[in-house]
N, C-alpha and C positions, 0 to 999 in steps of 0.2 A: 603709658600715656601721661599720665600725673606727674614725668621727670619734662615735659615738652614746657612745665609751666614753672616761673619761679617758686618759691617754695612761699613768698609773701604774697603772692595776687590773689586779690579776691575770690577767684572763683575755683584755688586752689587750698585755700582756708575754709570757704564754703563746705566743699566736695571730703576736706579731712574734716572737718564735723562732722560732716553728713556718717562716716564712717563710723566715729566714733558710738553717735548715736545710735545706729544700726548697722552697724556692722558695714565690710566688704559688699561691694553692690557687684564685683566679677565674678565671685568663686564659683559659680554653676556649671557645669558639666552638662550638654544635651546630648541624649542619644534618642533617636526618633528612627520609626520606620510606621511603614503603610502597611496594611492588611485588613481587609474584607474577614477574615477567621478569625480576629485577635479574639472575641468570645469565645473560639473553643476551648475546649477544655484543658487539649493538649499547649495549645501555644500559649493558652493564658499563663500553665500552671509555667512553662520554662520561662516564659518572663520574670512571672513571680520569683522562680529561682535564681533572675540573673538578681534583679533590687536584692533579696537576700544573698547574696554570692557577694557582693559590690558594696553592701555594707560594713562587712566583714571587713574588707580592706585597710589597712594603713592608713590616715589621708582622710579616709572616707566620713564625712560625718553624719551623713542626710541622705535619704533617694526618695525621691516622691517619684510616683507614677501609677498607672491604673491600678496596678495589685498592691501599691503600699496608698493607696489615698485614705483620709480621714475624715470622720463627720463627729458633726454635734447632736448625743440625744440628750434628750431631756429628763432629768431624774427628777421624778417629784418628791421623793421621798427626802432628800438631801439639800433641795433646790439651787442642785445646780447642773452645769449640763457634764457630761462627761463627754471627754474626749477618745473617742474608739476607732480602730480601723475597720474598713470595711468590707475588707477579706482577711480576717485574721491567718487565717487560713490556707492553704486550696484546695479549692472545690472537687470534691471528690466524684461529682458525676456533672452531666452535662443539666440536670434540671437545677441544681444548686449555683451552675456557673450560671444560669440564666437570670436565676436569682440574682446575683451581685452585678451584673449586667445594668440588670432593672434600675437595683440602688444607685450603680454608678451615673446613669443616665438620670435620674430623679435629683442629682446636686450641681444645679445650674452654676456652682463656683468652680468648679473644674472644666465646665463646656467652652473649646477652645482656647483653654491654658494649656490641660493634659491630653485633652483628647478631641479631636475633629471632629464630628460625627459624618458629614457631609463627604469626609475625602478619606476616612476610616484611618487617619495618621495621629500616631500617638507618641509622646515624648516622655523621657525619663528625666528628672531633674536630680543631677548627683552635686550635691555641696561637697567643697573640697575647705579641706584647714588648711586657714593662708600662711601662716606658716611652715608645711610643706610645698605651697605656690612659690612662696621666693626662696627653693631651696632645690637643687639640684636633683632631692629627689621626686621632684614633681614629674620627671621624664619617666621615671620605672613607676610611678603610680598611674599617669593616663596610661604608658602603657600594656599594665595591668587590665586597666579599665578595657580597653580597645580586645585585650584578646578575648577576652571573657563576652565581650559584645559580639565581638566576632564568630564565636566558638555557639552564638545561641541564633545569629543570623545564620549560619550555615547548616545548623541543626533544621531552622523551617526554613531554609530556603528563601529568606530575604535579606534585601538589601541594608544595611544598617546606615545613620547619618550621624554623626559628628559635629559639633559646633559648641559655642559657648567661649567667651575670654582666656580660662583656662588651655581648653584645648587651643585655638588661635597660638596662645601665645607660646606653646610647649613647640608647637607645629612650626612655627615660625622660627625659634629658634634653634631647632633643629636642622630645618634650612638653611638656617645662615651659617651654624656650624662647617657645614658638610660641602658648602658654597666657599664659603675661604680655602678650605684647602684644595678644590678643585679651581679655581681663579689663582691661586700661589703654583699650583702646578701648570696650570695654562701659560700662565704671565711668564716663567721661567722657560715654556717650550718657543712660545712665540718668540722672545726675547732672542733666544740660542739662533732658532730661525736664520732670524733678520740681520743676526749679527753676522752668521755665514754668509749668507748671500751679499753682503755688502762690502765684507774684508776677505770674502774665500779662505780662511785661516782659522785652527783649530785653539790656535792662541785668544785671538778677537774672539772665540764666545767661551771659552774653559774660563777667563778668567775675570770676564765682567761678572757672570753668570755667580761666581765664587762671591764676589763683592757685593752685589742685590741679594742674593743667600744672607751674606752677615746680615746686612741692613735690614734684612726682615726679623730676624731671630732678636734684635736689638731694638727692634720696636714693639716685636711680642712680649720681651720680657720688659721694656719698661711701662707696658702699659699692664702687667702683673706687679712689678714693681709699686706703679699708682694705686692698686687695687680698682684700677677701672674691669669692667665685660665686655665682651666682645659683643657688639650689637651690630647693627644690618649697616650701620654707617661705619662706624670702627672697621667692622671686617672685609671693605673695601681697600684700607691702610696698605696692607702686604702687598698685594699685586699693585697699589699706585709706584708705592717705591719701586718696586722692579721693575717699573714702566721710567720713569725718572732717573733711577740710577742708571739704567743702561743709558738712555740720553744723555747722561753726564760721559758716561764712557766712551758714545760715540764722540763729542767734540774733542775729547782728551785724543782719543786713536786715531783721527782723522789729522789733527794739528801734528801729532807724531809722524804720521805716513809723510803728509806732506812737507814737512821739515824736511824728513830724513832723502825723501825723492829730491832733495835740491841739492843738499851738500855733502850725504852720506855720512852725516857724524850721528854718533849713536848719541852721545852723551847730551852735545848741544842740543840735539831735538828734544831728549828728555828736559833737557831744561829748561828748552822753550815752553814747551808742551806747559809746564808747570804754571812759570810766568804766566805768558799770553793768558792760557786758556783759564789757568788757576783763577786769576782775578775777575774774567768773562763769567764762571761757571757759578763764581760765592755771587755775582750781580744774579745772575740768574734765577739760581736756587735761592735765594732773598727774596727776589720777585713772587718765584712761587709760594714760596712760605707763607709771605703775607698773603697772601690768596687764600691761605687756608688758614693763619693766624688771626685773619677778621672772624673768624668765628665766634673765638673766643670773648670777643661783646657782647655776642647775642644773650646773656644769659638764661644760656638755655642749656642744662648739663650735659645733655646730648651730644648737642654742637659744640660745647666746650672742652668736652675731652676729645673729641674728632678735632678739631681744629689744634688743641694743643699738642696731641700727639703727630698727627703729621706735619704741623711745621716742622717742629723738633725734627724731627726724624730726616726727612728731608735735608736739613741739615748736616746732618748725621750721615748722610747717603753721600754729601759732594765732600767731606771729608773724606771720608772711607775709598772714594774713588778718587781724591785729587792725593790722594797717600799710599794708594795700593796699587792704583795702575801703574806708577811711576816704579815701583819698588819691584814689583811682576817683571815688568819689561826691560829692568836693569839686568838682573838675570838672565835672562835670552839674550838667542846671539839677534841680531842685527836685521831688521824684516828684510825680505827675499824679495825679489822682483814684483813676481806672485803676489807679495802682500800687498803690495804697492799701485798693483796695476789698476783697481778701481780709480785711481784718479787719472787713468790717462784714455780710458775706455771702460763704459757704464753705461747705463739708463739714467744715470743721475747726472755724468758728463752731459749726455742728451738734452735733457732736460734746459740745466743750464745754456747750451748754447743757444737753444731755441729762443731761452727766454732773454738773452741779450741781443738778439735780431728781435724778439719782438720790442723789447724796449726801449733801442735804441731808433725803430722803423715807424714804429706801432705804436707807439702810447696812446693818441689819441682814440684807438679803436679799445686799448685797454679802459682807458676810463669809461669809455661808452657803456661797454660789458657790465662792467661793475656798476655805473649809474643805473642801468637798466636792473641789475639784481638787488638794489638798495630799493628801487621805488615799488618790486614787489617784496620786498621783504617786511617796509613800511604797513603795505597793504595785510598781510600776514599776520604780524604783529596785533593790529586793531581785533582779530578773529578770538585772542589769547583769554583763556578764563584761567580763573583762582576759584580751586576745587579742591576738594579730597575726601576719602570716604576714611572708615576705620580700620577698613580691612581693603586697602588698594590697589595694593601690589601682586597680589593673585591671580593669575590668567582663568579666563571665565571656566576653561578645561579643566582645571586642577580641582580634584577632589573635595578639597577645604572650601572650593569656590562651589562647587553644586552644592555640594550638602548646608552650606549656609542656604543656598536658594531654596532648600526643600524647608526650611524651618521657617522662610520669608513666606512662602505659597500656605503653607499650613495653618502658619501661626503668626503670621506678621515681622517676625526678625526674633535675632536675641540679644540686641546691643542694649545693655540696661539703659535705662533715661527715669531719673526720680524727682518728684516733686514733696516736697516739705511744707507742712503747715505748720507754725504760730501761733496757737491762739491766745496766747501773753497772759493765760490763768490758768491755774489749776482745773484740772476736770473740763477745761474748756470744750478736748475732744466732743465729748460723750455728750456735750448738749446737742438739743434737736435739731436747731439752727447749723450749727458747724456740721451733723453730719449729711445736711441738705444739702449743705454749700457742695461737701467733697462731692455727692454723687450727682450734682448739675456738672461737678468741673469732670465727673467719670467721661457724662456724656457726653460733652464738649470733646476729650479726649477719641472718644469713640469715633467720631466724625474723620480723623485723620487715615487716612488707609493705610500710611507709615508706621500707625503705632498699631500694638496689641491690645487685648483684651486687660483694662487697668486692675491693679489689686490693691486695696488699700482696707481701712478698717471697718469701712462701710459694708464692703462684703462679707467680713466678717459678722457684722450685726443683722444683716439679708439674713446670711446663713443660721444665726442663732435666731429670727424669726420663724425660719423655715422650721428649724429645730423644736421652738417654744409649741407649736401648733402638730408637732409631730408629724416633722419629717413633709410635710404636703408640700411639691414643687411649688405649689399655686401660692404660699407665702413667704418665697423668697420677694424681700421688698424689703423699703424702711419702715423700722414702725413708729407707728405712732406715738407724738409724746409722752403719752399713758403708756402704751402698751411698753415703749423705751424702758420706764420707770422697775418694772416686773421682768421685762429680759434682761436687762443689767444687772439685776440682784443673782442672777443666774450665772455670771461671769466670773470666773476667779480671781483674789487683787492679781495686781501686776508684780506688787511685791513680796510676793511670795516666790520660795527659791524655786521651784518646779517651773522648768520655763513652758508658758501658753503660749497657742498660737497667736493670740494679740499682741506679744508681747514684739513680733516682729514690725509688726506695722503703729506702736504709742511709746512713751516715754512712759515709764513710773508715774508720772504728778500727772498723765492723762494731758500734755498740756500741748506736745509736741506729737502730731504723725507722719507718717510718709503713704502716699501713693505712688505703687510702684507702674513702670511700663517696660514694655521692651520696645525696642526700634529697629526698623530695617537698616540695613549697611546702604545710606542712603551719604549725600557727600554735605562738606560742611554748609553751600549754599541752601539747601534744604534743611538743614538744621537750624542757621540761621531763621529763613523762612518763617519753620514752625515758632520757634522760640518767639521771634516780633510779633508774630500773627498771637500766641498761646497772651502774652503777657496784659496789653489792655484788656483782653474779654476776662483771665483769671482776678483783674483788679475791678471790674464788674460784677463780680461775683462775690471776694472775698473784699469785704472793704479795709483798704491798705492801711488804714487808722485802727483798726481791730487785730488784723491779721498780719503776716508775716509770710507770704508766701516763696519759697524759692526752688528754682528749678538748678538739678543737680546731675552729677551722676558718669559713667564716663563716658557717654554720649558729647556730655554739652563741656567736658572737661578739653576733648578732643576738638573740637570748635574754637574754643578758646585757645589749646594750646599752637593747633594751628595756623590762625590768624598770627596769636604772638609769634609767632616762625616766621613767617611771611613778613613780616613787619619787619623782623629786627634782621634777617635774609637781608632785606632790599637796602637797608642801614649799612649789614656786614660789607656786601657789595660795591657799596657807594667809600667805606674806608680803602676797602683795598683798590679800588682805581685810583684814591689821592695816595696812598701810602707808596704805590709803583709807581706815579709820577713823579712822588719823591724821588724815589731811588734814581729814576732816570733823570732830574734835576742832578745830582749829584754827579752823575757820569756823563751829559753833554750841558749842563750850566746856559741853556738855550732854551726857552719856552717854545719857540719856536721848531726846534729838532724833537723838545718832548711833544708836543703838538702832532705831529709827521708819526711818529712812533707808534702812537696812540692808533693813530686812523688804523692801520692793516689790522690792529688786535680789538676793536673794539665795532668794525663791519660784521665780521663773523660774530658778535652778538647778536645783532639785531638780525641776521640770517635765521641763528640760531633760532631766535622769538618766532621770527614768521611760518621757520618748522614745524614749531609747536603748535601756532595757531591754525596752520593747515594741518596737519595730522590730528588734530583733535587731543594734543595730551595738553593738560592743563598747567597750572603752576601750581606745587604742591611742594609740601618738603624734602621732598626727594630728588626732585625735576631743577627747583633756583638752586637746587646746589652748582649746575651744570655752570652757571654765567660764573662766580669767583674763582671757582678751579681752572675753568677753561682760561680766562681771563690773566691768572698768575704764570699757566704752562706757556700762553703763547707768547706771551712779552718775550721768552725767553731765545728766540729768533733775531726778534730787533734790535735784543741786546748786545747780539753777538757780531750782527751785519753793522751795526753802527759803529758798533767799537773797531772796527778791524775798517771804516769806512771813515774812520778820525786819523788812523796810523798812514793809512793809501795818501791822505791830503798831504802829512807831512810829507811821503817818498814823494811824491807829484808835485810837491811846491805850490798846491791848489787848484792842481788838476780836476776839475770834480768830475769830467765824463771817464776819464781815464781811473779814477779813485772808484767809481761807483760801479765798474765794470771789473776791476781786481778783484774791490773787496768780496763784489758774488762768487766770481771764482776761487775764490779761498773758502769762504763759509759756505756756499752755496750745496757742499756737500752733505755738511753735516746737516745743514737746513734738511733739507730732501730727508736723508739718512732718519733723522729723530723725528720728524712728522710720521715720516711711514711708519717707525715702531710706534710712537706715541695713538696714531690713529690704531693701529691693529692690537695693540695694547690694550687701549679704553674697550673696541671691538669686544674681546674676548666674555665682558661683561652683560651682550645681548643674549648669552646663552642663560645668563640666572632667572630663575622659575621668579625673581619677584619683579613686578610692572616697572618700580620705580627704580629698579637697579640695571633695567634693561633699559629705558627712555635715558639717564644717567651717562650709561656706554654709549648709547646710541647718538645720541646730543654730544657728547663731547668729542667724541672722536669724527664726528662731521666739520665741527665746529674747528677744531683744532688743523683740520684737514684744508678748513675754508684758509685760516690763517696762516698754515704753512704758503699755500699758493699766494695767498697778499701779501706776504714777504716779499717772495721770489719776485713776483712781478710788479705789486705798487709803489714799494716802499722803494726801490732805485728809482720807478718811472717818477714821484712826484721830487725826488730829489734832484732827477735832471730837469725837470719841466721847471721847479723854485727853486734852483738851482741859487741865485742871488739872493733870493727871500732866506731861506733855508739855513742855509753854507755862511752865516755870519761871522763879525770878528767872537763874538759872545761862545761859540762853537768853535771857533777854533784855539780859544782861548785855555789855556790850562784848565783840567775840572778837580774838583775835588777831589775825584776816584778816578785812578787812569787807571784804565784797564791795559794797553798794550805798550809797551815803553820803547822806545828808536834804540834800537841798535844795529851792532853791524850787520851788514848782510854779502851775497855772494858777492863776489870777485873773481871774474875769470874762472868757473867754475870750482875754486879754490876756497878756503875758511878762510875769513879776516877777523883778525881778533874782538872779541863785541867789547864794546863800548858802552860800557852803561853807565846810562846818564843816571844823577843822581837825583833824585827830586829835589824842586828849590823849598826852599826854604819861604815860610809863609809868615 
């Protein structure tokens, strides 16, 4: 969560002091379960044995929980307090468990941290060394952790829970592991699919199929190359190319077929195929790249090594396929009738004709259609929130998703959230006043139903009250100035090497504390919330002139980091719609023609939005990905209808109804063709266990699906309808980048020799 944020912002410098000072605020490991019995004798003691079984561990550095809890007695002889556990032991009969029962329930600093009384659920706190956290073998140490939990849940017969950052995050990326290679294998079967059913020919999928294979293996190793990880966005990468590069293939295999269907040269069509399509396919896959090369602004590493590797790559993909279909198919002998015949009868033929009686009949009732889905789309739209929790992507079903709920019911969450005191002097802490201040701000904290039961040094000194008076619940409290004076002399320094429990909650100089909290997996609006509503009433409290108070932790890091997401998301966004207009500036030299362009791919946004606002999914980091990717795939329709909608003008001498009806009949297959794969493509990604990788597929393969039809049917109907507006000299006029160049064509169904014109000279 800490890479979501620059490594300079505030509240990332914050959050690495905060560290520094006390350590890692994630490394905790929950395992909780319910039982009415947990007093007896027998399941106390196999508890007891797992904390010691669990300490033993690799990894392992800490387990707090009922059988390992600790108190303060009071030595007079010494005066000071000794730190002892409270079952050193286990109870070897059932009147001695009752005993330590008694004790446990008599230390008000444990009631509802470790143990519920109320709901009889009790928690284990296991600290992990974070340096096994960011090391591969973090997977074989929880899941050491998990069997051994497992192994003492089945022994009594209960259910065990799980939860805590550590596990989250072990959990999670295990997911995602085992998620790419099932989306890499999906993406390759659906792919194969679609390819058969559209070309019937064992050629059209053996060897596209070969060429997405490379393109992934070359993305895998250059992003091992980078020394980047594979994360839940990264591991999206492999199956988008195999979604892309087949797309690439289909416009290559289709320009081929239908070459070859007109004049039966093997060679020429190869060459066309190259030409034509070659230069359609580099606009194209440009297009897209930059859709996903706006990332790389957002400074956010995340998105910048996602954004960096799949443009790249991408790239990498129309190479591979504008150099390897051609070289595959020189080899074979000459497509067959059979291979041919989807362009002479199809579902896709269908399609097309419908949509040229509609277009040429019907525009009017087309616009209507559309008007009518833009004004609820509009409406939609307004419904749209900006949200996210920490843990989001989890289906309420999923294991990881209950057993967090059972530590929320229990115990309030386990999302740390830390608050930091200042008191800009030495010994500041341990005055009477500061530590009044912390336990008004405890209660204050109490008040929220979101947070837990807070722990800071104030409890500490409760409990060494309680201690001083020997052990009597009844003086857990603060004490009094005087009495302060006589229980402090009790306290061990700080600077001594044997580390105290104080020493987790002050600084050496006394001068610096922390209060700690947990929080439910609530979303950043309520975080927000809390923090605005927390801030004047804590500067009421702590006067800002005196003190230094700041709220920390990776609660409020995630808040932060996601806003900055969202922010520099809507920035990345807004690049790549100017950067594709560029592109398209370059190839029809007409504001006007890019204007038209624009419309069919940038409807099915706002469709998109109104989806989201009706469906209830929010905008989050994972969801605005949908708009720049979707945004860069489907330009690459218009790209290909226009350009081949530039070539029809010159054969037609300015024929525009007769131009606008070719050109669909030419492209209009691969249109259909790459939508269908691309929509079933994205599809495949509603199957992933995470929310955001399902809303992701979900969203874009509608979105994509919307755009493939606004192709087919707006983007001719507005060019006959502005047919004069549209069709200027400015457009027809040489562009910068021609994608299709005049040459010869059939004769008498015979080859005439091409003519290639040579470009002028500028």
């Amino acid at each position: 969560m800490a890479r979501m944020l620059p490594a300079k912002d505030s509240t990332t410098v914050t959050y690495e002091n905060f560290k520094k000072q006390f350590g890692e605020d994630g490394t905790i490991l929950f395992i909780g379960i319910q039982d009415p019995t947990l007093f007896q004798k027998s399941t106390f003691n196999d508890w007891f044995d797992l904390a010691t079984d669990l300490r033993k561990l690799d990894g392992v550095e800490e387990v707090l929980s009922i059988s390992r809890l600790y108190q303060l007695v009071k030595n007079d002889s010494l005066k000071k307090f000794d730190f002892i556990p409270v079952s050193p032991r286990k109870p070897v009969n059932q009147k001695e468990m009752d005993s330590i029962r008694n004790k446990i329930l008599s230390l008000p600093l444990y009631q509802n941290l470790i143990y519920n009384q109320s709901t009889h659920a009790t928690l284990m706190m296991v600290t992990l060394d974070k340096n096994k956290l960011n090391s591969k073998s973090r997977i074989e140490l929880i899941r050491n952790i998990r069997d051994r939990a497992n192994q003492f849940g089945k022994k009594n017969n209960l259910q065990v829970h799980y939860s805590g950052l550590p596990y989250i995050r072990t959990f999670l990326s295990k997911k995602v592991e085992t998620e790419l290679k099932l989306f890499i294998i999906l993406a390759l079967i659906v792919a194969a699919i679609f390819l058969f059913i559209f070309f019937r020919s064992w050629k059209a999928v053996l060897f596209p199929v070969i060429i997405v294979a490379i393109s992934v293996v070359w993305a895998l190793g250059m992003m091992g190359l980078c020394g980047y990880k594979i994360t839940i966005l990264t591991g999206i990468i492999p199956p988008l190319l195999i979604v892309i590069g087949v797309e690439n293939c289909i416009f290559l295999l289709n320009k081929y077929h239908f070459e070859y269907d007109h004049h039966k040269n093997k060679v020429k069509s190869l060459s066309r195929m190259i030409e034509r399509i070659g230069k359609a396919n580099f606009l194209t896959n440009a297009a897209t790249a930059t859709g996903f090369a706006a990332f790389i602004i957002t400074n956010n590493k995340l998105l910048v090594e996602f954004g960096l590797i799949a443009s790249l790559n991408i790239m990498v993909a129309y190479i591979l396929s504008l150099t390897l279909v051609p070289i595959f198919f020189s080899f074979l002998p000459p497509p067959h009738f059979k291979d041919t015949r989807h362009l002479q009868k199809s579902i896709a033929k269908g399609i097309i004709d419908k949509a040229i009686v509609l277009i040429t009949t019907k525009r009017n009732s087309i616009y209507l259609v559309t008007l009518v889905f833009i004004i609820i789309a509009v409406f939609g739209v307004t419904r749209l929130k900006v949200t996210g929790r920490i843990v989001d992507d989890i289906p309420k079903h999923d294991p990881l998703y209950t057993d967090m709920m059972f530590f929320e019911k229990n115990f309030k969450g386990i999302m740390p959230l830390e608050i930091t005191v200042d008191t800009k002097k030495k010994k500041g802490v341990l005055s009477f006043s500061t530590l009044n201040r912390i336990d008004r701000l405890q209660d204050l904290l109490g008040k929220y139903p979101e947070l837990s039961k807070p722990i800071s040094v104030v409890e500490v000194v409760k409990t060494a009250r309680q201690a001083f008076y020997n052990g009597d619940s009844s003086f857990y409290d603060l004490p009094s100035s005087n009495e302060l004076v006589f229980i402090g002399s009790y306290i061990p320094s700080l600077k001594s090497k044997k580390k105290t429990l104080v020493q987790n909650f002050i600084d050496t100089n006394y001068q610096i504390t922390r209060i700690s909290v947990q929080m439910a997996n609530i979303g950043t609006n309520d975080i927000q919330r809390i923090q605005d509503d927390l801030k004047p009433r804590i500067d009421s409290i702590f006067n800002p002139a005196k003190y230094k108070v700041t709220i920390t932790g990776t609660s409020v890091v995630f808040l932060k980091g996601t806003n900055f997401l969202i922010r520099n998301l809507w920035e990345s966004i807004i690049l790549a719609l100017a950067l594709i207009a560029i592109i398209l500036a370059f190839l029809f030299t007409s504001w006007r023609m890019i204007l038209i362009s624009l419309i069919p791919n940038l409807i099915p946004q706002l469709m998109t939005g109104a989806l989201m606002g009706f469906l209830g999914i929010p905008i989050k980091p994972s969801t605005i990905l949908v708009f720049s990717i979707a945004l860069g795939i489907s330009v690459d329709n218009s790209i290909q209808y226009l350009s081949r909608y530039r070539l029809q003008l010159k054969h037609t001498k300015g024929n525009i109804p007769s131009s606008v009806i070719s050109a669909l009949k030419e492209t209009g297959y691969s249109m259909i063709y790459s939508s269908t794969v691309l929509f079933f493509g994205f599809a495949i990604f509603i199957l992933s266990s995470f929310g955001g990788t399902q809303a992701l597929g979900f969203l874009i393969s509608v979105t994509l699906l919307v755009a493939g039809l606004l192709n087919i049917f707006i983007l001719p109907s507005l060019l006959l309808s502005l047919d004069k507006w549209s069709t200027t000299k400015a457009f027809k006029k040489e562009p910068i980048l021609e994608v299709f160049e005049e040459d010869g064509d059939i004769v008498n169904g015979g080859i005439e020799e091409e003519k290639i014109r040579k470009p002028k000279s500028r």
